[in-house]
C-alpha positions as CSV (number, residue, x, y, z in Angstrom):
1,X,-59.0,-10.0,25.6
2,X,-55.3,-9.1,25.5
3,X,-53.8,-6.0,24.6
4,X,-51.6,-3.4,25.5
5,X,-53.5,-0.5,25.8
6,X,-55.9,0.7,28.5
7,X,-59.5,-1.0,28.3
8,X,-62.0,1.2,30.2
9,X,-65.1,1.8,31.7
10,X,-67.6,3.8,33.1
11,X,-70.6,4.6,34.6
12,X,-73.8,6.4,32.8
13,X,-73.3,9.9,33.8
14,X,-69.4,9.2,32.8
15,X,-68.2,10.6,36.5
16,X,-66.6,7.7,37.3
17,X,-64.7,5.3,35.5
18,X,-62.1,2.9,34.9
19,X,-59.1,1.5,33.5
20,X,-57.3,-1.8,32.7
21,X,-54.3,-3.4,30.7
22,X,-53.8,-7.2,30.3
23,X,-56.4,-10.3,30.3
24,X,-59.0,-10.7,33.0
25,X,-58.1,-13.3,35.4
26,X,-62.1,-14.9,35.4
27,X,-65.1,-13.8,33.4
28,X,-68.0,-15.2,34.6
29,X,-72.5,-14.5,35.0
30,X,-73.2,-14.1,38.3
31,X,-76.6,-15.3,39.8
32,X,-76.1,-14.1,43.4
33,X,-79.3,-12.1,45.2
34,X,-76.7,-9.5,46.4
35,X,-75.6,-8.9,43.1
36,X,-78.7,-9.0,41.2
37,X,-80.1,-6.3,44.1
38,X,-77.0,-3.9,43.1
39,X,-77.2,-3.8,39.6
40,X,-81.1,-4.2,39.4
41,X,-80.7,-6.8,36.7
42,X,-81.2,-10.4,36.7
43,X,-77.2,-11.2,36.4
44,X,-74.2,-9.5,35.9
45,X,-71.2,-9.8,34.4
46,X,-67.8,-9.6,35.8
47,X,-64.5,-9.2,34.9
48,X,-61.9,-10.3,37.5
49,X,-58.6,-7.9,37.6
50,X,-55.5,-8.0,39.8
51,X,-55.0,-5.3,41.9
52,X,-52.1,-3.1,39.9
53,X,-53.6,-3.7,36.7
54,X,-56.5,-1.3,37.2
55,X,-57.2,1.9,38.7
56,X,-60.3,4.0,38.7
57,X,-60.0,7.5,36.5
58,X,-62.5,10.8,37.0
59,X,-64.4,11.3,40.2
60,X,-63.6,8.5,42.6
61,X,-66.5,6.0,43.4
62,X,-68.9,5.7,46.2
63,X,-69.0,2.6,48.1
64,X,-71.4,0.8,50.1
65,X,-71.1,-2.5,52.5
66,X,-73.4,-4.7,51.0
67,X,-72.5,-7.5,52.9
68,X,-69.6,-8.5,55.9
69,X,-66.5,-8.0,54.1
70,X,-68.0,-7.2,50.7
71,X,-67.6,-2.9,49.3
72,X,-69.7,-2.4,46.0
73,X,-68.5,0.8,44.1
74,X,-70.6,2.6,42.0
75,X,-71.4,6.6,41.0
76,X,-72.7,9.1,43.7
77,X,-74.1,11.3,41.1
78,X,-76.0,8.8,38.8
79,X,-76.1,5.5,40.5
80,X,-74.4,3.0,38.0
81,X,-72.8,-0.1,39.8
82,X,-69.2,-0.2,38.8
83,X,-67.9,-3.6,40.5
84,X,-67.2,-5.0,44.0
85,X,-63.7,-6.2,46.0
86,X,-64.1,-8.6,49.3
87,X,-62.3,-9.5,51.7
88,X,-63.0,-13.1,50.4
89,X,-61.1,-12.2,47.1
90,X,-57.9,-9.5,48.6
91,X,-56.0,-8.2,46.1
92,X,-58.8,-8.5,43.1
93,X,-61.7,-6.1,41.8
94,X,-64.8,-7.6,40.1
95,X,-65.7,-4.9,37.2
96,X,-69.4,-4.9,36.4
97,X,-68.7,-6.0,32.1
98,X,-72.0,-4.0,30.9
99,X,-69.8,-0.5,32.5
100,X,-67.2,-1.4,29.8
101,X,-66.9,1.0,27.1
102,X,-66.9,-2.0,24.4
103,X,-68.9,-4.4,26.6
104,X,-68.6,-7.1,23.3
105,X,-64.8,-7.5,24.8
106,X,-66.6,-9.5,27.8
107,X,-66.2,-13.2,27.1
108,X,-68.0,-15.1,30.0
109,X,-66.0,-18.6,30.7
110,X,-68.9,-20.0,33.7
111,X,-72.3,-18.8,35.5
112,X,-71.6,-18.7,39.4
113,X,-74.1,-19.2,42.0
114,X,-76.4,-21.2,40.1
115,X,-78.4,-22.1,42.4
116,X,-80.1,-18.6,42.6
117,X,-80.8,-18.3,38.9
118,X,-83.8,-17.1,38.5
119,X,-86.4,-19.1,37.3
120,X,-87.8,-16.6,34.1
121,X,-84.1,-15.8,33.3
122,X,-82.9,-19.0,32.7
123,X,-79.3,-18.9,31.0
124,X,-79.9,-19.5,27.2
125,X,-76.2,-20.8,26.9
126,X,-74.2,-23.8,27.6
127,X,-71.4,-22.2,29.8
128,X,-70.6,-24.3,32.9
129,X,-72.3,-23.6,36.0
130,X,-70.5,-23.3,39.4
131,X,-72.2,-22.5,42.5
132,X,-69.3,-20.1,44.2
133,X,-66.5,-18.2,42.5
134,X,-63.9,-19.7,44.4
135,X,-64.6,-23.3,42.6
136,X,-63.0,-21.2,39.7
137,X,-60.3,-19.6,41.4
């Protein structure tokens, strides 16, 4: 996913949104209880972006502390998780892929935390399987 233009995303109520230009740095499925708990879903996607290369557009994102060091953003009015940034990661913002506006631009490369997949969601894919994000980094 390269291109020139703005790639974008948003949340259900289309409030809040945002925008991108260039490749994601890591696309990856994560497993994680925290963000399985956020999204109410049994993974997410992510999209990892540099700071500088995106920027939220329309009404500006709530945020909550799910964890020590760890803001999740997502829409006061309707509730859609948009992404996360953590102290763990400075300088980066994980974008929630389903929020994009073409989500078929996602291209997952690995599944992180593995060893919290669920055991009725089993990945149906062959995509490596890392137990933190930072083994990718």
């Amino acid at each position: 996913m390269t291109v020139s233009t703005d790639i974008t995303g948003r949340c259900l109520c289309g409030q809040v949104g945002f925008a991108f230009q260039g490749t994601p740095f890591i696309q990856v499925i994560c497993h994680c209880d925290s963000c399985r708990r956020a999204a109410g879903a049994a993974t997410v996607g992510f999209l990892g972006l540099k700071d500088g290369q995106w920027r939220w557009t329309g009404r500006p994102p709530s945020t909550f502390r799910s964890s020590p060091g760890v803001q999740r953003h997502f829409c006061p009015t309707c509730g859609s998780a948009l992404g996360f940034q953590g102290e763990t990661y400075p300088g980066q913002f994980y974008a929630h892929a389903t929020a994009l506006s073409d989500p078929s631009l996602f291209v997952p490369t690995a599944h992180v935390h593995h060893d919290e997949i669920l055991a009725w969601a089993p990945p149906a894919d062959n995509l490596p399987r890392h137990l933190t994000t930072a083994e990718l980094l």
